[in-house]
N, C-alpha and C positions, 0 to 999 in steps of 0.2 A: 180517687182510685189509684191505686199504687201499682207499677209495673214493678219490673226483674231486678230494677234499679233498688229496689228495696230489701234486696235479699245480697246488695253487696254496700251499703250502705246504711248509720244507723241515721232512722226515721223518729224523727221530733215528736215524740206523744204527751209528753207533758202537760200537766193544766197550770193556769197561772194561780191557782188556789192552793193556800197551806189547811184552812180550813173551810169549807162552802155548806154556805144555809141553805141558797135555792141556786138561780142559773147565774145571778147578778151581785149578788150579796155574798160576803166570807171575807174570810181574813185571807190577802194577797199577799204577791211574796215580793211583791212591787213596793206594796207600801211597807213589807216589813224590813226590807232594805233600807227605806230612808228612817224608817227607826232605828234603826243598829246602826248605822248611819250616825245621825243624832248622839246618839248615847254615846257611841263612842266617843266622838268630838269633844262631847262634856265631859270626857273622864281624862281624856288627852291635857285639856284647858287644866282639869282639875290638878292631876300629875303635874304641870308646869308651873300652877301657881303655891304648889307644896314645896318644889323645886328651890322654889323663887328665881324662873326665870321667865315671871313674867309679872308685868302691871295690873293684870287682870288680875282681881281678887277672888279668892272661893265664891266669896257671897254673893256676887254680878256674876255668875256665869250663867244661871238659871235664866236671868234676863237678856243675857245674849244671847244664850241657845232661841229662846223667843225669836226675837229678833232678827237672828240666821233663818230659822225656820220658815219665817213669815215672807224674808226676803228669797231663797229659795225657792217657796212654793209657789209665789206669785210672778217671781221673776221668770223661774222655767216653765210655768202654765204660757205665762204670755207671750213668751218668746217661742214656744212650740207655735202658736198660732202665725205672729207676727215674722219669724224670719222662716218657716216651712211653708204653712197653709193658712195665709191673710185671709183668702178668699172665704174660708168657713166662720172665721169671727163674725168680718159682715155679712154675711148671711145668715148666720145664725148666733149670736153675740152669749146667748144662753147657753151654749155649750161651753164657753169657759169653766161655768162651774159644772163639768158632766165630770171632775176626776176619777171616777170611776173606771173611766176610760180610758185612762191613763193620756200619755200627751203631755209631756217634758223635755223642755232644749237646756241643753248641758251651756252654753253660753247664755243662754235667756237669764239663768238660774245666776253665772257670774256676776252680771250687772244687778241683779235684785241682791244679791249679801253685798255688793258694792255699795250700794245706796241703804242698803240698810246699818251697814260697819259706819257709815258715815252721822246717821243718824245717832246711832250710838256710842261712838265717838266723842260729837258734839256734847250731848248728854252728860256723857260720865267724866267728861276730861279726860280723858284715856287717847295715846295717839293712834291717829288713825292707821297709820304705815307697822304700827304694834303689832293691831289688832288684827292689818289684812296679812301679818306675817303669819301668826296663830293660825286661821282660817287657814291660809295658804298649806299649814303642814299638814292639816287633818284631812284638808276635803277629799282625800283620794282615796280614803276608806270608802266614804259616799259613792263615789265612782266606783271602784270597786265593786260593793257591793248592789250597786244602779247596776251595770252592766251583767250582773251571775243572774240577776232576776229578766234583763232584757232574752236572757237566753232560755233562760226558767219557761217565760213566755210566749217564745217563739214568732220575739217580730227582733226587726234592723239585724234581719239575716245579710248573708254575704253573698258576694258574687258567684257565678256556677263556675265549678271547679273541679278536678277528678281527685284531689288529694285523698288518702288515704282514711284522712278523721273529717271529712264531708260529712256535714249532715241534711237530711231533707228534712225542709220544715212544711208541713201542710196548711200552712197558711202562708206559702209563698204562690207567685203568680203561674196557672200552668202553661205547658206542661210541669209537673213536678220532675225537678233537676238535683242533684245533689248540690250543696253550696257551704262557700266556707262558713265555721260558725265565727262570725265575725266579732261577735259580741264575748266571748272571751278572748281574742286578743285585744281588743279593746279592756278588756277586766284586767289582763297582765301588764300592758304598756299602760293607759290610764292609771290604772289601780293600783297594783301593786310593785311594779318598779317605780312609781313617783312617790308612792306612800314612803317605800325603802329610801328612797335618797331625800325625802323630806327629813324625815325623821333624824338620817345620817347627820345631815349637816344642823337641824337645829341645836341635837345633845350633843353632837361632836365639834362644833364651832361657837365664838363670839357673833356671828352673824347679826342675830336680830337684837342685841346689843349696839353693836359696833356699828351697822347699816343698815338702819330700820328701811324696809320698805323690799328691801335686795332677794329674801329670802322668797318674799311671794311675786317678784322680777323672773327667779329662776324656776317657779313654778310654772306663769304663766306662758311661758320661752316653751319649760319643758313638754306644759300639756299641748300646745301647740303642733310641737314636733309628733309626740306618738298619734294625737291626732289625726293629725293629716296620712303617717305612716298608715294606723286603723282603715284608714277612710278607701286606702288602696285595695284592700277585699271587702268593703264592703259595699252592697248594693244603694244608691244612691235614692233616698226618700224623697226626694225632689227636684225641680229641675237644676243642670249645672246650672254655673254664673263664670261666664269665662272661659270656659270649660271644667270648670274645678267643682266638686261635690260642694254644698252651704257648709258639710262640717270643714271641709280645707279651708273655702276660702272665708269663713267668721273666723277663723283659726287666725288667719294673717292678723287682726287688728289686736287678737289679744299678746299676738307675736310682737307687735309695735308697742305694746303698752309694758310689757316685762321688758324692753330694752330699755323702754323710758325710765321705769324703776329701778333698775338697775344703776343708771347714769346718774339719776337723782339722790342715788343711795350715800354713792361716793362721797354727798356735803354734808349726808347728818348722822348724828349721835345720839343715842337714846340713855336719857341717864338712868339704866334700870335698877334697882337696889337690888337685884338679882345675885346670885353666885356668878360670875361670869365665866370662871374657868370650863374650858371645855374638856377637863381631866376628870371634873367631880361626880362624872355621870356616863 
């Protein structure tokens, strides 16, 4: 039931359905995120390996995309349970496969393409520090577009706020309060300011030539930072740790991991047969 507050603020009515069969069933904008998502990534990979600035071939990218997919899905399924809400795995272990219901940790999902670049890797002879460079410049579309569907659907709303572009979500706790919509600064600082400067520095530098590993050092740094920035309006799905929301503080370790790459970058060389000039594009 909505008070006065709704006649000076806009009220979240959105459904999270692009197309619905019955109440449970339809094509969501959740998943059609991480397909546009996908596609993109593969058409990114594709442009780079036309380019030639990269070791990844046309013809392997199909089976990457697999593979990113596979580690994504299971990496962020798992990681929603295991670093938010343990307690509903073991109790109910079956709900892991309820995606339906959505239930995705943006870090859970890191370490699943971690281990899956790895395995893939190993595989194709391809380096692994190549391939998390790749990965590293694309994923913020995913984000991006992960985050316009979080708001589509009216959850990891924001803190209560009087700002002027407040929105009330009705599936926030009552009383209904207006609250920042947290999920599109997250879309802009995740998304697409990191997509912008991924992008910058791949076409515009030697980078993942010159210091394989460093490109997706300065991703992990970056998501890190807007991260934690995001995490200051938004309403915290879990308990602190520290005092710090799970997205801040899982933030810190990927903080430590992009410094290490970065350090590490400094000793290697990739012999890409690539164009390397950063003028020809």
């Amino acid at each position: 039931m909505f008070t006065g507050l709704s006649l000076a603020y806009w009220v979240h009515t959105w459904k999270p359905f692009l197309f619905q069969f019955n109440d449970s069933i339809g094509v969501r904008f959740y998943g059609l995120a991480y397909v546009l998502g996908f596609v993109g990534a593969g058409w990114l990979f594709h442009r780079y390996a036309i380019a030639r600035r990269s070791l990844l071939p046309s013809e392997k990218i199909g089976d990457f995309m697999i593979a990113l997919v596979l580690g994504v899905m299971i990496g962020g399924r798992l990681g929603s349970f295991l670093l938010y809400h343990p307690e509903e795995l073991w109790q109910n272990p079956l709900n892991f496969f309820r995606v339906w219901e959505g239930g995705m940790a943006s870090h859970g999902g890191f370490v699943g393409v971690t281990v899956a670049c790895i395995i893939f890797a190993r595989r194709q002879k391809i380096p692994f520090f190549h391939l998390a460079d790749l990965i590293a410049s694309a994923s913020s579309l995913g984000l991006l577009l992960g985050r316009i569907a979080n708001f589509i659907n009216g959850e990891l709303w924001g803190k209560v706020t009087t700002v002027p572009w407040a929105v009330i979500f009705p599936q926030s706790p009552e009383p209904l309060m207006p609250r920042h919509p947290s999920q599109l600064y997250e879309a802009g600082l995740e998304g697409a300011l990191l997509l912008a400067y991924m992008q910058w520095r791949f076409w515009r530098s030697d980078i993942v030539r010159l210091q394989p590993g460093r490109l997706c050092g300065e991703f992990l740094i970056g998501y890190a930072i807007v991260r934690a920035i995001g995490e200051r309006f938004r309403e915290p799905d879990a308990d602190l740790i520290w005092g710090l929301s799970r997205g801040t503080f899982y933030s810190i370790f990927l903080l430590i991991a992009g410094i290490a790459l970065i350090i590490s970058s400094q000793r290697a060389k990739l012999p890409v047969q690539a164009n390397s000039s950063p003028e020809s594009h």
